[in-house]
N, C-alpha and C positions, 0 to 999 in steps of 0.2 A: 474087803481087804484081799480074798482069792484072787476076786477079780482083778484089781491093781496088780498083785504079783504075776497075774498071768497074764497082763499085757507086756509089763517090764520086760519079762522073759522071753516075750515075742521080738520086743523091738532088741535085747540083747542077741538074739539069735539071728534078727535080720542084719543087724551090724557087722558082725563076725562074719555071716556070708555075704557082705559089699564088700567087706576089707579082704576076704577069700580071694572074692572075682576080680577084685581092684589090681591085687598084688599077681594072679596067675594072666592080667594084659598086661602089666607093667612088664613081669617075666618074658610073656609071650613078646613085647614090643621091642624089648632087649635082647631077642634069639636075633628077629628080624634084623634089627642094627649091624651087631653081629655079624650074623651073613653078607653084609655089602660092603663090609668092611677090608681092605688089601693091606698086604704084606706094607709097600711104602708107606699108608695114609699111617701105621703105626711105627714106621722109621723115621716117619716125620716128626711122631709123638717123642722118639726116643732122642732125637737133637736136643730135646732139654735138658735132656738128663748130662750133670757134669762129672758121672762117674766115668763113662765110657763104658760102650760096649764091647764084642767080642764076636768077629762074626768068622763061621766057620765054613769051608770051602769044600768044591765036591772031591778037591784033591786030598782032602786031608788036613789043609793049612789053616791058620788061623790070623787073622788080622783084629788085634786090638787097637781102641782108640775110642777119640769124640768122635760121634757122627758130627760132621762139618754140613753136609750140604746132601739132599735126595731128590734126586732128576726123577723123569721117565719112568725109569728103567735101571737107575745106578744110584749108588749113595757112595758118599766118599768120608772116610775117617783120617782123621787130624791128630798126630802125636801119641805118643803112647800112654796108657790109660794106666794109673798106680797098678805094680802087679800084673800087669800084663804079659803073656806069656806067647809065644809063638813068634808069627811074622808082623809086628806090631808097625802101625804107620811110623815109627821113628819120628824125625823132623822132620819131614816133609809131608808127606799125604798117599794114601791109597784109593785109588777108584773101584771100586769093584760093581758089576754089573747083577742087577739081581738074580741072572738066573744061576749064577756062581755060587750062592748062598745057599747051604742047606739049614742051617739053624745060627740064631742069634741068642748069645747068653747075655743077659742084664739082670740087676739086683731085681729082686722080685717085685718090690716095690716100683720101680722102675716099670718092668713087664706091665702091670697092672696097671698105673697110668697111662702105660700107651694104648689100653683096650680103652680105657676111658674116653681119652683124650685125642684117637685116634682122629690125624688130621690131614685132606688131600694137602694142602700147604699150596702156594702163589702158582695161579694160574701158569707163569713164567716158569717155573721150575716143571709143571709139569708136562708141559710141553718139551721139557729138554732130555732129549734121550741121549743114549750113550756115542753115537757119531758126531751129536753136536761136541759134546766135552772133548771127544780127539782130535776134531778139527780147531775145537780153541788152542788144543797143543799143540798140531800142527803150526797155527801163527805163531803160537810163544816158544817154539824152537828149546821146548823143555827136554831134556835126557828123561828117558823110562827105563823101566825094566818091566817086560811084556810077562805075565806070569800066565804058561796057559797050560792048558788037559794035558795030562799024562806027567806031570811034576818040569817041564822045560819051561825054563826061561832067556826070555830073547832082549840082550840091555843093547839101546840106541837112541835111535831119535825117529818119531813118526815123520815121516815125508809128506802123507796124502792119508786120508780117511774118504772112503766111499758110503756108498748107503749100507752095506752089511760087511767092508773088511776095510784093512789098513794095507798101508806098507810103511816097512820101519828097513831103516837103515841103519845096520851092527857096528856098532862101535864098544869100545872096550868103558866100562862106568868112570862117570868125571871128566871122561874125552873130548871136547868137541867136536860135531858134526861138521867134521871137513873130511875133501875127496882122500887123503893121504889116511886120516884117519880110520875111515869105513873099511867092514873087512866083508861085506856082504848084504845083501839083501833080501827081506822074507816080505811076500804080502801074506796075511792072517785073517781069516774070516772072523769077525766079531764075537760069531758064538763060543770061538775055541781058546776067548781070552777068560781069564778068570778073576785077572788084577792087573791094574796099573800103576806099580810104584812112581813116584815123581824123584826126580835126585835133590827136586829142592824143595822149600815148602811156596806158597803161593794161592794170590787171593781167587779163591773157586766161587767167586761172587757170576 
């Protein structure tokens, strides 16, 4: 009967250190995940969520909303999220580019899905960086309001998008981009945009 106890005892000891080594790769294998894991593959995660996020700016600002849609390089929020406080997408939509992003607040629960769940999302989206989306405004002759470093905002109309700026032409918000209307013009290097309100909402498909 020693005997028998004293194999049990082996094979209990050898179990407990499988399940040891089992759980310290599984740990180990989930560091690795982890680490290759970016900032959008989990903004992509956070489009599920229909509480809306809250994303905070290097100026200070804060834009609440759904995430609608994650390029590139940009993610863009749709409407204002219950309670939402700051510069909230209203009814239209905000684009903002990721490197404008300092921190993103979401329900915890939320957070923690997007580690899960983290997802690069359609090959098409992620090839769409942020010149692509101003040049789609360019065509649709959308009014903005240029939101960039140092708290200035520039409301018009994008005329052209190049590979790293724009040019927008000033007009007063609600105005139409006509010659009588414009009261000037700025070209804007990409990096020193921080958001791009839309005056209206629209399909960011």
């Amino acid at each position: 009967m020693r005997w028998d106890r004293f194999f049990e005892d082996l094979e209990d000891q050898l179990d407990s250190e499988w399940e040891a080594e089992r759980a310290a790769l599984d740990t180990e294998a989930e560091r690795l995940r982890l680490s290759r894991v970016a900032l959008r593959e989990r903004l992509v995660a956070l489009c599920r969520e229909p509480r809306g996020v809250a994303l905070h700016l290097q100026d200070g600002g804060v834009h609440s909303g759904r995430l609608a849609r994650v390029g590139a390089d940009w993610c863009a929020l749709v409407g204002d999220a219950p309670g939402g406080a700051g510069n909230g997408a209203g009814a239209g939509a905000v684009v903002v580019p990721l490197w404008a992003v300092t921190d993103v607040a979401a329900p915890i629960d939320a957070v923690l899905a997007s580690v899960r769940d983290a997802d690069p999302g359609p090959a098409l989206a992620q090839r769409m960086g942020f010149g692509f989306v101003l040049r789609d405004l360019v065509r649709r002759r959308i009014p903005v309001a240029l939101h960039l470093e140092g708290g200035r905002t520039l409301d018009g109309t994008i005329d052209r998008a190049g590979a790293d700026h724009l040019d927008v032409a000033l007009h007063e918000p609600g105005a139409p981009r006509r010659a009588e209307n414009v009261t000037g013009y700025r070209i804007v290097p990409f990096a020193g945009v921080l958001a791009v309100r839309l005056a209206s909402a629209f399909d960011l498909a």
